[in-house]
C-alpha positions as CSV (number, residue, x, y, z in Angstrom):
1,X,-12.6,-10.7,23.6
2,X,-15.4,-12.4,21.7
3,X,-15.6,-12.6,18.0
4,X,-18.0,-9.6,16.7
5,X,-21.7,-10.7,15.2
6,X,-22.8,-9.8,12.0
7,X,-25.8,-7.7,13.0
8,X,-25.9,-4.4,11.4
9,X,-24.6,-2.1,14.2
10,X,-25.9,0.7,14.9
11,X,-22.7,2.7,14.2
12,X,-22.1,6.5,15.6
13,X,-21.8,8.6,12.1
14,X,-20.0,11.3,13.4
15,X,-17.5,11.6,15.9
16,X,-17.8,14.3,18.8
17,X,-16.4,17.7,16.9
18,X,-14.9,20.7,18.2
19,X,-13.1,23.9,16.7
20,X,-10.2,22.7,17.5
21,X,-10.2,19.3,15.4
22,X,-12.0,21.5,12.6
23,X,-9.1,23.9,12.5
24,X,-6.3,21.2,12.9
25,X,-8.2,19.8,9.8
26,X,-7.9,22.2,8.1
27,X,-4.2,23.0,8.5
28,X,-3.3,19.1,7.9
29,X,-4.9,19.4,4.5
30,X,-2.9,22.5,3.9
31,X,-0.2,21.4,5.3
32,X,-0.3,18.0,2.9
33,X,-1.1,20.3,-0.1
34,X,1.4,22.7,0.6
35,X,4.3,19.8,0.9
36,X,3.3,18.6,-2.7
37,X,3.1,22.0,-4.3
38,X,7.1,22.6,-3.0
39,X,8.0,19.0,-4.2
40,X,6.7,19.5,-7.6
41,X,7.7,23.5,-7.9
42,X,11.7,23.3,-6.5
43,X,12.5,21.1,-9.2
44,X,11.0,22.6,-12.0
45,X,11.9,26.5,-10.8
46,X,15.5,25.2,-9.8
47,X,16.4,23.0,-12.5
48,X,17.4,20.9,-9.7
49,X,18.3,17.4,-11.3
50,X,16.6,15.0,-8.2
51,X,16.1,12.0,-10.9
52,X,12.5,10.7,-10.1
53,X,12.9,8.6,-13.5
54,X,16.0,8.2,-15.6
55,X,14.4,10.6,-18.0
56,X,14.7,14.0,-16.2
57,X,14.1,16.6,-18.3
58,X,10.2,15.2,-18.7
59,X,9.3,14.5,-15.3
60,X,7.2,15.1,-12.7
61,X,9.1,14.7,-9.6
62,X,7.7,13.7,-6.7
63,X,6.0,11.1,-8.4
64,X,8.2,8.7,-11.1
65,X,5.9,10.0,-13.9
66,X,6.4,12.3,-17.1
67,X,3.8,14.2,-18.4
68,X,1.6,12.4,-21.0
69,X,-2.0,14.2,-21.1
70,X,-4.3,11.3,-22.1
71,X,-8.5,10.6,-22.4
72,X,-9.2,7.2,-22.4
73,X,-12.1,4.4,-22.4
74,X,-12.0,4.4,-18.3
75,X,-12.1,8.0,-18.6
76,X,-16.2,8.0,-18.5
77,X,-16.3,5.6,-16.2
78,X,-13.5,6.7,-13.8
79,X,-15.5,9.6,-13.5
80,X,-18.8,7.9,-12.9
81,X,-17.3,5.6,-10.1
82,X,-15.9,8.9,-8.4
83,X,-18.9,10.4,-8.1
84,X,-21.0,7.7,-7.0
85,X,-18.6,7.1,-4.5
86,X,-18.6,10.5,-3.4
87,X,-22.6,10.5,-3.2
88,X,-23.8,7.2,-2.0
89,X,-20.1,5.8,0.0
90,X,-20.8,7.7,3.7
91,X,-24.7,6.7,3.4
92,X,-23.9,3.0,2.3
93,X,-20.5,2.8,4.6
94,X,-23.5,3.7,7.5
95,X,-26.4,1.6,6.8
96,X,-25.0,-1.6,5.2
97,X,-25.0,-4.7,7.0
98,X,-21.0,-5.7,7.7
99,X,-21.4,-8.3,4.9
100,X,-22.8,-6.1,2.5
101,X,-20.5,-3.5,3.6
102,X,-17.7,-5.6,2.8
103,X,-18.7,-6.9,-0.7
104,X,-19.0,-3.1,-1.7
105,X,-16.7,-2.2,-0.7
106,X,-14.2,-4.9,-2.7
107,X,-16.7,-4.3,-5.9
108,X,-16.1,-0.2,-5.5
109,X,-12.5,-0.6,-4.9
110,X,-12.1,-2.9,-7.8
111,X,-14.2,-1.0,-10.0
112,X,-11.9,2.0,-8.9
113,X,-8.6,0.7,-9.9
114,X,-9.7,-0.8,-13.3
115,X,-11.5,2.2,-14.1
116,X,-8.5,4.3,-13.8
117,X,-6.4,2.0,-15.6
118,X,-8.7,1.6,-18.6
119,X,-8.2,5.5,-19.1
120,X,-4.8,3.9,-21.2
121,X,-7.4,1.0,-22.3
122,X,-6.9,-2.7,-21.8
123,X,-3.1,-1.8,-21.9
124,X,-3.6,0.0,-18.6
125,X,-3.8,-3.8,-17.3
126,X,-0.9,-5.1,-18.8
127,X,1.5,-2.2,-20.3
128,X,4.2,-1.8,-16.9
129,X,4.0,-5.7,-16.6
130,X,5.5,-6.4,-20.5
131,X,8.3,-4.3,-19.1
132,X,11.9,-5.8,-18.9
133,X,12.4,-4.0,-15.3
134,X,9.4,-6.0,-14.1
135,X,9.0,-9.5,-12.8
136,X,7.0,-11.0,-14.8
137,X,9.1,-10.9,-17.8
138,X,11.8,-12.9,-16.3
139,X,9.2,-15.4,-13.9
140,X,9.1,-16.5,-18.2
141,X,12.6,-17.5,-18.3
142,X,12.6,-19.7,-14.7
143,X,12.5,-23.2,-15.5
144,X,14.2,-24.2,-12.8
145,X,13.6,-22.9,-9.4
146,X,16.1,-24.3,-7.2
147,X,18.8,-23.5,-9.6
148,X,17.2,-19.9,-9.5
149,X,17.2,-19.5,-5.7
150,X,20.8,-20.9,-5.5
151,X,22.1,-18.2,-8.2
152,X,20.1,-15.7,-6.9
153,X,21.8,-13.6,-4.8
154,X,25.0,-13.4,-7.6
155,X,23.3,-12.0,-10.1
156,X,22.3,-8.9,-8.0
157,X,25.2,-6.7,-8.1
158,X,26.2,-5.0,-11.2
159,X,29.8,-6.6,-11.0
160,X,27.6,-9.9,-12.9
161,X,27.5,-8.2,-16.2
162,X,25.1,-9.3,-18.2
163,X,23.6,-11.7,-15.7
164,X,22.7,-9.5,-13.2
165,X,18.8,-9.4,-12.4
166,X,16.7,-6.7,-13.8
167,X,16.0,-3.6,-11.4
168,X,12.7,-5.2,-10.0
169,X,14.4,-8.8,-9.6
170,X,17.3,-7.6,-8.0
171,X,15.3,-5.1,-5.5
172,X,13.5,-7.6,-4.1
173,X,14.0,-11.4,-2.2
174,X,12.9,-14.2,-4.8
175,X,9.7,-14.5,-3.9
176,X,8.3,-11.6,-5.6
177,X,9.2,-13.2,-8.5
178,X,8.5,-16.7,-8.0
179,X,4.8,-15.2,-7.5
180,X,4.7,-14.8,-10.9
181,X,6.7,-17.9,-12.0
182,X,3.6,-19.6,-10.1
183,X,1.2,-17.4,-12.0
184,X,2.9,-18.6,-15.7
185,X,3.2,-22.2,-14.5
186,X,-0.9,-21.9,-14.1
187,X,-1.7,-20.9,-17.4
188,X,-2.0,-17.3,-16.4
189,X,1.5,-15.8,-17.7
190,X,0.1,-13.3,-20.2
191,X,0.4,-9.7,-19.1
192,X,-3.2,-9.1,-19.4
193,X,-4.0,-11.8,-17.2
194,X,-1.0,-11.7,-14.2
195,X,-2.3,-7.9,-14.3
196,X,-5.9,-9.0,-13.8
197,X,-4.7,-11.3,-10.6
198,X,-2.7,-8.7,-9.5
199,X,-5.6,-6.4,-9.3
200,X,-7.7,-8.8,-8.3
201,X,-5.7,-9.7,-5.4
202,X,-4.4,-5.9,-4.4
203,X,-7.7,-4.9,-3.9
204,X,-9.1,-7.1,-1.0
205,X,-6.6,-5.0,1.0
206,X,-9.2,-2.5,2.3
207,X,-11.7,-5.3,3.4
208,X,-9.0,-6.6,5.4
209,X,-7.8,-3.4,7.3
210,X,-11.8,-3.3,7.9
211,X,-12.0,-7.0,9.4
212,X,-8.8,-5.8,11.0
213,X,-10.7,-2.8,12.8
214,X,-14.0,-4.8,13.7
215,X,-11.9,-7.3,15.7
216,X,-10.4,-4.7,17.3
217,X,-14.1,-3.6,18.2
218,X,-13.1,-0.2,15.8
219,X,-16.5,-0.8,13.5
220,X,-17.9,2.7,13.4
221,X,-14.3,4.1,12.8
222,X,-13.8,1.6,9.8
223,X,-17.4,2.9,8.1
224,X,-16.1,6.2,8.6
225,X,-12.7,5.7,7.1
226,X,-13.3,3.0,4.1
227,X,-15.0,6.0,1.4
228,X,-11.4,7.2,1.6
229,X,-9.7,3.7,1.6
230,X,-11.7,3.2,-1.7
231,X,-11.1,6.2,-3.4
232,X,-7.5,6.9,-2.7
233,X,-5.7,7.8,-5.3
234,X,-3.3,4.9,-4.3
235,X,-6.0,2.6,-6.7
236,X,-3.3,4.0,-9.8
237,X,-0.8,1.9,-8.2
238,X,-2.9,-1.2,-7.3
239,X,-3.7,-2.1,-10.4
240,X,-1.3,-4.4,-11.9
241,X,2.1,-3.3,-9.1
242,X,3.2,-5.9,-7.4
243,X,3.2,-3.8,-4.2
244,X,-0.2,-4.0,-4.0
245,X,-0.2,-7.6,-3.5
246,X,2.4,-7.0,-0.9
247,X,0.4,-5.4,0.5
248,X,-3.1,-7.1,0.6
249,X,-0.9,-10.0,2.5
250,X,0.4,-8.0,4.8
251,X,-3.7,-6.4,5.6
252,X,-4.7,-10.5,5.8
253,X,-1.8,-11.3,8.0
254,X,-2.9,-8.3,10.5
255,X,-6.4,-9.1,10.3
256,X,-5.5,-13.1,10.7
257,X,-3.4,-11.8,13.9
258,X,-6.4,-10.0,15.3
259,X,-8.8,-12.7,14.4
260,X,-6.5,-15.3,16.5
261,X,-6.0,-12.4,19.2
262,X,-9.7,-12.1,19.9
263,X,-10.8,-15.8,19.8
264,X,-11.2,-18.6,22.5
265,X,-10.8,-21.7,22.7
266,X,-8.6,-24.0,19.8
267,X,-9.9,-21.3,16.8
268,X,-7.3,-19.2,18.0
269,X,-4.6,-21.1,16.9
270,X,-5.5,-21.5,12.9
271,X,-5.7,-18.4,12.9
272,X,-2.2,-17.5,15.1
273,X,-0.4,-19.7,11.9
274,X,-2.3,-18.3,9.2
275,X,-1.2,-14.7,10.7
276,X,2.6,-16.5,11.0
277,X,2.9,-17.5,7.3
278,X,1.4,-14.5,5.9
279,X,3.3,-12.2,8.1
280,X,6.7,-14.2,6.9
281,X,6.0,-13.9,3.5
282,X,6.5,-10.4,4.0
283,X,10.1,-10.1,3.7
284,X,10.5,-12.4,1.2
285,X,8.5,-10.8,-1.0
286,X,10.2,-7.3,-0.2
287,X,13.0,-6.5,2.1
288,X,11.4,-3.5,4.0
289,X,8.0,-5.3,4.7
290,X,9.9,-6.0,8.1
291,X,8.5,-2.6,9.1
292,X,5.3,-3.6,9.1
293,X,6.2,-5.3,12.4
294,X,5.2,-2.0,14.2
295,X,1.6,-2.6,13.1
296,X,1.6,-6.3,14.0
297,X,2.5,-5.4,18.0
298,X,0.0,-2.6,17.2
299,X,-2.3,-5.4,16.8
300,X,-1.0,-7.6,19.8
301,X,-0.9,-4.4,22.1
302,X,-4.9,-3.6,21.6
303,X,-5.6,-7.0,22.4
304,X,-3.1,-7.8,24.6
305,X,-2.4,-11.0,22.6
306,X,0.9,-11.3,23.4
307,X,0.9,-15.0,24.5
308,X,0.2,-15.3,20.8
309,X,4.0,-13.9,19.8
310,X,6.0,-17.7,20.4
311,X,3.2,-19.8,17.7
312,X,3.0,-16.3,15.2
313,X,6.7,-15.8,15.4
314,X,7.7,-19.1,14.9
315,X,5.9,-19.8,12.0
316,X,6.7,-16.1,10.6
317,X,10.2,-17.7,10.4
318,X,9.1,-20.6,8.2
319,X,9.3,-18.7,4.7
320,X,12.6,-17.4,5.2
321,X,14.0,-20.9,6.1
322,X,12.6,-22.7,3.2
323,X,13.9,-20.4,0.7
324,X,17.1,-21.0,3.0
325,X,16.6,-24.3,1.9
326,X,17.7,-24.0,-1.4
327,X,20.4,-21.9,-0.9
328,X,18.3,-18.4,-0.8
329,X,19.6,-16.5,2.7
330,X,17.7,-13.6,2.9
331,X,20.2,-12.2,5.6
332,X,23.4,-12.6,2.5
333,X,21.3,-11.2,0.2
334,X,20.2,-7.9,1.6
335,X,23.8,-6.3,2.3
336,X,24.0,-7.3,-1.7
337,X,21.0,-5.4,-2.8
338,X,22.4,-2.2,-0.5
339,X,25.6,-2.2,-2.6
340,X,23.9,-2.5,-5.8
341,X,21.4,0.3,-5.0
342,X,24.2,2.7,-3.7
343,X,26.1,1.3,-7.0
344,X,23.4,2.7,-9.4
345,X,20.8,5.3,-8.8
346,X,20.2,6.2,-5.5
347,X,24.0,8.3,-5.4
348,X,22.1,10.6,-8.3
349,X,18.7,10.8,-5.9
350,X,19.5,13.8,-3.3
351,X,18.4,13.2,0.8
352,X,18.2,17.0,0.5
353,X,15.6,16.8,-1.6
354,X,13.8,13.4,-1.3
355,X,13.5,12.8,2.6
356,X,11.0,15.3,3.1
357,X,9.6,15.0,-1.2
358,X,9.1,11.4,-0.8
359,X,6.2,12.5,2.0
360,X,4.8,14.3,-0.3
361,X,5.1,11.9,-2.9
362,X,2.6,9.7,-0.1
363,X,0.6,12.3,0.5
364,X,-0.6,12.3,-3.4
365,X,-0.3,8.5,-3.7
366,X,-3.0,8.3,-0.2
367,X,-4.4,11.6,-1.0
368,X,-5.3,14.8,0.3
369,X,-7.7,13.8,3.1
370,X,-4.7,12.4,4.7
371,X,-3.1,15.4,5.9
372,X,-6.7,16.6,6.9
373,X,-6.8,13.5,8.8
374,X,-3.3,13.1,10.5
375,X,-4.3,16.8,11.8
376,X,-7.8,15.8,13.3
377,X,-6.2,12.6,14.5
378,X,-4.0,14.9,16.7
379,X,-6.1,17.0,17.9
380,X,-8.8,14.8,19.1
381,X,-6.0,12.5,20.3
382,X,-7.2,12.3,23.9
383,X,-11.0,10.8,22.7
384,X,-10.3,9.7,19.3
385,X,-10.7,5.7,19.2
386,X,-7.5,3.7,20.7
387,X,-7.5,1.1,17.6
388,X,-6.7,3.9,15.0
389,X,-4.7,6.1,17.3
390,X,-2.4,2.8,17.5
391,X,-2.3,1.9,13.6
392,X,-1.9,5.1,12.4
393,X,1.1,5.8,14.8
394,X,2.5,2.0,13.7
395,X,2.2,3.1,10.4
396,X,3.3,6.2,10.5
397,X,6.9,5.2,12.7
398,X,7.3,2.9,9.8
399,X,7.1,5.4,6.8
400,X,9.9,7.5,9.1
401,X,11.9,4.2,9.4
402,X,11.8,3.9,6.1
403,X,12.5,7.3,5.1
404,X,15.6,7.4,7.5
405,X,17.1,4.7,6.0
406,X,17.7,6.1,2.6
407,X,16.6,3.1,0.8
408,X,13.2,4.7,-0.4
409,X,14.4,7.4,-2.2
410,X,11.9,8.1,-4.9
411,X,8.9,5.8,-6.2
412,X,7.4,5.8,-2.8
413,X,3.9,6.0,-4.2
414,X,3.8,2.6,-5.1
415,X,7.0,1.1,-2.7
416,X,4.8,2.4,0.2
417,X,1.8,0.9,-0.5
418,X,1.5,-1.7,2.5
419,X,1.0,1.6,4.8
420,X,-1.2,3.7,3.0
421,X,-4.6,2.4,4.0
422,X,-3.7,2.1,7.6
423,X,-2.7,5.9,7.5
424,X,-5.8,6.7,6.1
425,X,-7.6,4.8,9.1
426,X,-7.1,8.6,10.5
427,X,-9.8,10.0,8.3
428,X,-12.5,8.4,10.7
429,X,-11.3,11.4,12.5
430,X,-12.6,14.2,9.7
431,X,-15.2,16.4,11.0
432,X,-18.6,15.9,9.6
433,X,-18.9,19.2,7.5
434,X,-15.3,18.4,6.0
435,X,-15.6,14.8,4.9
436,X,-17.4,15.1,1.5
437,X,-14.8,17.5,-0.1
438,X,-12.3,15.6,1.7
439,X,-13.3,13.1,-0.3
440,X,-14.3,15.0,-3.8
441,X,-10.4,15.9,-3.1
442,X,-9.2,12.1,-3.6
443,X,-11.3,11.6,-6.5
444,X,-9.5,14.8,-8.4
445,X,-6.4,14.1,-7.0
446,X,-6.8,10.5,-8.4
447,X,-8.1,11.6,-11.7
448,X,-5.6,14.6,-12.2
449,X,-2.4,12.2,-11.6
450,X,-3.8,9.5,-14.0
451,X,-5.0,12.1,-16.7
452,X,-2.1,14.2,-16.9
453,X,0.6,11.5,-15.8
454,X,2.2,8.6,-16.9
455,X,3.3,6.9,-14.1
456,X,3.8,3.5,-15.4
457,X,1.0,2.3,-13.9
């Protein structure tokens, strides 16, 4: 398959619409909204105690947040980004060259997430990363790395006293951390400025998923989706979480793996190892990245690049063994983590309650136009575009992996991340007439949650 130009395509603005898709809309978004009203109502009417945050009695469960009513300095301009997103984003998403298009979209999906940040000030930047919890605070105290790698994996449980790793540190491999040891060894170990990088970094993610689609010849589908990859209300999260740089590596190791997929000749192969290391980061930089393997073969089963898998895999292994290399084994470490999460919270976090409430917790976190979108998606399944059809399925097997398996109970908003934008690849699928308050939907959704919530972030 040849590499795409950048000519300005002349892209198809609406997709063929029928009542069907309309109505399946329709009930998706209903369907979406209706999930998050029941998460949020059972525990307030019920007084049942499902622990979203260690501070019950004050929270707003699905999301870990507490109720903190707040106008800030982003407010203004939160709201002026919103609606010029909602006004100009399908017209500019249409008639932009790819370049432009791409540069627009990074400046509106920065200018998104520090916008809604800035409605706590220039704290909204910095404030979750002074925490103890978080990396960054111990990446200060790391001096010595191989002596950190080494001791890693005994300081996880609880049984290490004192010594054992704050929440953050222990829930993840090393190199989440040792991102941000890198970050203070460069001069850039203030809060305010790791949370600027962080943001920075998080949000190239939807330019990615959109060189993603156009190698997988999905251009018109990815200007009809990226208004609502930019104005998801997941932007409260990218700013300053590590998650979001999780990931923006995983969407460049996906759009590396469809780059090397789709060229000829010896270009393929840069790109096939670029696509291995950033794909092997993953799950050293959190264990249950591994499920974004579904979207990788996603990839390699659209372009049949599977003569790829030997170079990709091997060097996806490369990570891993270097940590290995100074006494880090990822496979020791995650039995570890299980007891220590089984130890502490997660006992006090109910399945009852949170395999179905952590779904709606993603609904809010991707917004409203994803259940609208999911339910178009499925109707129009037999003509809707192959490339989305594919990622959103990939996507959406890994959100029930990772709800089956108990370890993402609660704070799924930001822990799920990595999947959102791919889910909301569905929203191509959005009849015409629906897709402006779809999207008028993720801007209140997005400035509701950061108004009335605190959610850390």
């Amino acid at each position: 398959m040849p590499a795409p130009t950048d000519a300005p395509a002349a892209v198809r603005t609406s997709p063929p619409e029928s009542t069907s898709v309309e109505r399946a809309s329709r009930v998706g978004l209903v369907a979406g909204l209706g999930l998050v009203v029941l998460a949020i109502a059972v525990p307030l009417v019920t007084g049942w105690s499902v622990r979203a945050t260690s501070h019950f009695p004050h929270t707003v469960a699905p999301l870990h947040a507490t109720w903190h009513p707040i106008v800030g300095i982003g407010t203004p301009l939160a709201l002026l980004v919103g609606w010029l997103g909602v006004r100009y984003g399908e017209r500019l998403a249409a008639t932009l060259s790819w370049r432009r298009l791409l540069v627009t979209t990074y400046a509106a999906t920065l200018a998104w997430a520090v916008a809604l940040a800035l409605v706590y000030g220039p704290s909204g930047l910095s404030r979750e990363l002074n925490s103890r919890q978080e990396y960054l605070v111990t990446a200060r105290t790391i001096h010595d790395v191989p002596a950190f790698l080494s001791g890693f994996v005994a300081r996880i449980p609880f049984s290490a006293g004192a010594e054992h790793w704050p929440i953050h540190v222990a829930g993840h491999p090393p190199g989440a951390t040792l991102l941000f040891v890198g970050l203070d060894q460069l001069g850039l170990g203030s809060s305010f400025a790791a949370g600027c990088v962080v943001t920075v970094i998080g949000c190239t993610t939807p330019v990615a998923v959109m060189v993603t689609m156009r190698r997988l010849d999905a251009e018109a589908c990815a200007r009809r989706a990226v208004p609502f990859l930019v104005l998801a209300p997941a932007a409260i999260w990218v700013a300053v979480s590590g998650d979001a740089v999780f990931a923006a590596v995983a969407a460049w190791g996906l759009a590396a793996l469809a780059a090397a997929a789709t060229s000829t000749g010896a270009r393929r192969w840069p790109a096939a190892v670029t696509a291995g290391l950033l794909l092997g980061l993953l799950p050293v930089l959190s264990y249950g990245l591994v499920l974004v393997a579904p979207l990788a073969l996603a990839v390699l089963l659209l372009t049949r690049g599977w003569r790829l898998l030997p170079a990709v895999g091997a060097t996806a292994l490369l990570p891993a063994l270097g940590l290995a290399g100074f006494g880090f084994y990822l496979w020791q470490a995650y039995p570890v983590l299980h007891q220590r999460y089984w130890d502490g919270l997660a006992p006090d976090r109910p399945a009852a309650y949170w395999t179905w409430a952590s779904v709606a917790a993603l609904v809010i976190s991707a917004g409203p136009a994803l259940g609208a979108g999911l339910g178009a998606l499925a109707a129009a399944r037999r003509t809707a575009d192959r490339a989305v059809l594919c990622l959103v399925t990939a996507a959406a097997s890994a959100i029930v992996l990772a709800d089956a398996s108990q370890m993402s109970k609660a704070e799924v908003e930001r822990i799920w991340l990595p999947f959102v934008p791919w889910l909301l690849l569905s929203t191509a699928a959005i009849p015409r007439r629906w897709r402006r308050p779809a999207l008028v939907l993720q801007v209140v959704t997005a400035l509701l949650v950061e108004h009335l919530l605190d959610t850390g972030w």
